[in-house]
N, C-alpha and C positions, 0 to 999 in steps of 0.2 A: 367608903371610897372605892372605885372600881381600880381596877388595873390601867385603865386609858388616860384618867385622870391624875394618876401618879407618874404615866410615862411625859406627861401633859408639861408636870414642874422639873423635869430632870432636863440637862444639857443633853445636846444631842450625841458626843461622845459616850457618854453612860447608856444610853437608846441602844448602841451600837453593841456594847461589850456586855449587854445581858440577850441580844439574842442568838438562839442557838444560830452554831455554822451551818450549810448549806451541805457539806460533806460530811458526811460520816466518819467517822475513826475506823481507822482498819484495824481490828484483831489483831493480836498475833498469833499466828497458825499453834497450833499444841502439838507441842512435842511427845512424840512416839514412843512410851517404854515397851522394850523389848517383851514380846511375850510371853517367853522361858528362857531362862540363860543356859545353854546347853555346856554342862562341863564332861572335860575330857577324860575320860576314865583314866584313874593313877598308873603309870608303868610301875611295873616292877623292876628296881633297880637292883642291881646282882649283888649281893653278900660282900661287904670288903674281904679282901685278901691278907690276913695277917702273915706277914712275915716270919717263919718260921728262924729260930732261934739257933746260929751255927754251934755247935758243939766245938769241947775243945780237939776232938780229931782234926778237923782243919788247920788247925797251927801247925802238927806233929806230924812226920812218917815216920813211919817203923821198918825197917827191912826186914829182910826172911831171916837173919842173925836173930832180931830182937833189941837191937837197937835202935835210939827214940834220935831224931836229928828235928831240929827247929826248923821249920820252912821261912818265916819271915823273924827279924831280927828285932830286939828288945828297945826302948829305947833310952839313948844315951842319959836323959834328965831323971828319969820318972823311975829308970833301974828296973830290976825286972818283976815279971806280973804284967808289964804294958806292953804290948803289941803293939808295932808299926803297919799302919795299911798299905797294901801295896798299891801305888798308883800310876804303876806304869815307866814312867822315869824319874819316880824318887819314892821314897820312904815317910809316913807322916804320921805322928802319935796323933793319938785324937783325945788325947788327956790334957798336953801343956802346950800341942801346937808344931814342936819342933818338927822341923822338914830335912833331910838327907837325902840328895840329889845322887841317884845312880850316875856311875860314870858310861861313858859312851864308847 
């Protein structure tokens, strides 16, 4: 059987949806990989700063006598060994929390 004689017993709907469309199918354009990825040479980032460790001098003065006098004050909970920071307008252990507000 040839091809004409087959299109011959078909409906003419089926005729229609076996022949190719008149337009073409457009492509879709191809997308571009970058040709080299250029990376940014690493900075050098500076050494962290470690904080250097206060001695116990900073709590103490000594006078030209020889005598030791406590610069900031012990605190009330924790008894002494604990040191209160000084923050200005008030006093605060950094052990149990307690605060002592300078007077004005």
């Amino acid at each position: 059987m040839t091809e004409k004689s087959r299109e011959k017993g078909k409906p003419p709907a089926e005729k229609a949806a076996e022949k190719p469309s008149a337009k073409p199918i457009a492509e879709k354009p191809a997308v571009e990989k970058p040709a080299a990825v250029v990376e940014k040479p690493e900075e050098k980032k500076p050494p962290k700063v470690k904080k250097k460790e206060k001695g116990a001098y900073t709590r103490y003065k000594i006078d030209e006598k020889g005598s030791v006098t406590r610069l900031r004050p012990y605190c009330e909970r924790c008894g002494q060994g604990y040191f209160m920071a000084d923050h200005g307008d008030r006093y605060s252990c950094g052990h149990c929390g307690f605060t002592r507000y300078k007077r004005a």
